[in-house]
N, C-alpha and C positions, 0 to 999 in steps of 0.2 A: 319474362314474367310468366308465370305457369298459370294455369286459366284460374280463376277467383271464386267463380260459383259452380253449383255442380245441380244439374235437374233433376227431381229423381218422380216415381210416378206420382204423386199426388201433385204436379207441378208447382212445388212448392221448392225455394231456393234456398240452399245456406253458403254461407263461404267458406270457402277452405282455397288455402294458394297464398300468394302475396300478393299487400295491395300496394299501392306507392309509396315510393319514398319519396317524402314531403322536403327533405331536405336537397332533393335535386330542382328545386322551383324555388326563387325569391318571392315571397309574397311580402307587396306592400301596403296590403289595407285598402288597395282602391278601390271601389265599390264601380262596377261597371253598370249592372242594369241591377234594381231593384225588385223584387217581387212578393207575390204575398205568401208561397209555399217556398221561395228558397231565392239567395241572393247571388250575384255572378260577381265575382271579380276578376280583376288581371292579374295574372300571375306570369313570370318570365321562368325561361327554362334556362338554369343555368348552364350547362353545357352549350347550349345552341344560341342562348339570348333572345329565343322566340317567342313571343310573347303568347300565352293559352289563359282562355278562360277557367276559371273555377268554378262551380255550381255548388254551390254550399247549402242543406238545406236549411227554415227555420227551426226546422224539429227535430226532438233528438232522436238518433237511432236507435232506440226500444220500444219509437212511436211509429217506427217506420218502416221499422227490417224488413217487411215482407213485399212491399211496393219497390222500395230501394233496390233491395237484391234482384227482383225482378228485373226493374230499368235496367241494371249493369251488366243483367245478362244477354238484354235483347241490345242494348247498347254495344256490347262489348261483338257483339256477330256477326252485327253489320257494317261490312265495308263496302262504302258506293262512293263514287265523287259529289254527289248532290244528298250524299247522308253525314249530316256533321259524325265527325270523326273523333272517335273516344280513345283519351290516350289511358286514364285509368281510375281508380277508384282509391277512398281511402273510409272508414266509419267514423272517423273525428275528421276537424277542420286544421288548418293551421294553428292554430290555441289550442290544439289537443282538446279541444272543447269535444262533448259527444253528438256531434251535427256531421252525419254523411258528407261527403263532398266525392264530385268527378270532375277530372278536370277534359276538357275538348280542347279542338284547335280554337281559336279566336276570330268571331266575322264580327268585325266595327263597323261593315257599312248600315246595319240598320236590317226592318225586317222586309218583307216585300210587301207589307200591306205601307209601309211609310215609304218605298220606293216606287209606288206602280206609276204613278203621274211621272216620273222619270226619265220611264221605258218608253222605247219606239213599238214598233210593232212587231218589230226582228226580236227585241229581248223578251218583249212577252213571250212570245212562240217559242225560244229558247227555255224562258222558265218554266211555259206547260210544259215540255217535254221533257224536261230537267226532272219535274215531280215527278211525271206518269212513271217515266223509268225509276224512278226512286221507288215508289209505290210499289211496282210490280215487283222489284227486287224486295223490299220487304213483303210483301205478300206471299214470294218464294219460299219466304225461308218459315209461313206458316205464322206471322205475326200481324195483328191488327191494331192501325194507328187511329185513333179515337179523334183527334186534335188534328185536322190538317185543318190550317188556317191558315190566311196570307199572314196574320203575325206570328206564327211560328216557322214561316219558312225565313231562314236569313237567307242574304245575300252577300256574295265575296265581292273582290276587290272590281272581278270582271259583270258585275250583276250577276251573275248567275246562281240558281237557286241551290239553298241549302238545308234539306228538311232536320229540324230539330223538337224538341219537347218530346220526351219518350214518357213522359209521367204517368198517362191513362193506357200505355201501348199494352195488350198484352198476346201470350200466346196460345194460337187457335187449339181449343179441346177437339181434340178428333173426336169424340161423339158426339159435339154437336155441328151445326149446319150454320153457317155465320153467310156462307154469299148464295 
């Protein structure tokens, strides 16, 4: 897949590349978590049988192309184990409706603010350090995440944390002074 978006100085994004082909995912309609800027479903990868969420947004992509395209690009850069993991993007949905969608891998166990009564005091310690390392790794690469919250951090299969919600993320202007 050759990269999707492209920076240029006014930090502002367009696409150009290829986005997904929709027709390598089954989607069945199931509606995973609900939201009020965009909806998650399960989608299976047909080759693998894996099952990955979809983020679909409400809004159509000429309401949104410049938030969007951004998400995908700070999406698309960051690879960490405790950074959900973005396989790829598409500007319509399964309907070929005009509604963005990216799909990620898929965390069903819930978020960490619904798991913390859960955890021992070994997993919490796990999940602060899970984030901070998350953090500083996006912080590297010159990006600022607006939304950390225990319900946007998911958690996998082993609790451990997984930062998500890129929607208010953006990237630090070098002329100004952010820390």
């Amino acid at each position: 897949m050759k990269k999707s978006l492209r920076r240029t100085k006014e930090l502002h994004y367009s696409f150009c590349g290829n986005q997904i082909n929709k027709k390598k995912f089954i989607f069945n309609n199931e509606l995973f978590v609900s939201g009020k800027k965009s909806n998650v479903y399960i989608v299976t990868e047909v080759e693998t049988g894996k099952e990955c969420a979809a983020i679909i947004s409400n809004s159509l992509i000429d309401f949104v192309i410049k938030s969007f395209s951004q998400k995908v690009a700070i999406m698309r850069m960051l690879k960490y184990p405790s950074i959900i993991n973005f396989i790829g993007f598409s500007e319509s949905d399964f309907l070929y409706k005009p509604n963005p969608m990216i799909i990620t891998d898929l965390y069903s166990n819930g978020t960490l603010q619904s798991n913390l009564s859960k955890l021992n005091n070994t997993k919490k310690m796990i999940n602060i350090l899970g984030i901070a390392f998350g953090m500083n790794y996006i912080h590297q690469h010159k990006i600022i995440l607006r939304d950390l919250w225990c319900s946007n951090i998911l958690v996998d299969r082993n609790m451990y944390p997984i930062i998500s919600n890129f929607n208010s993320a953006q990237f630090v202007n070098n002329d100004l002074e952010y820390f």
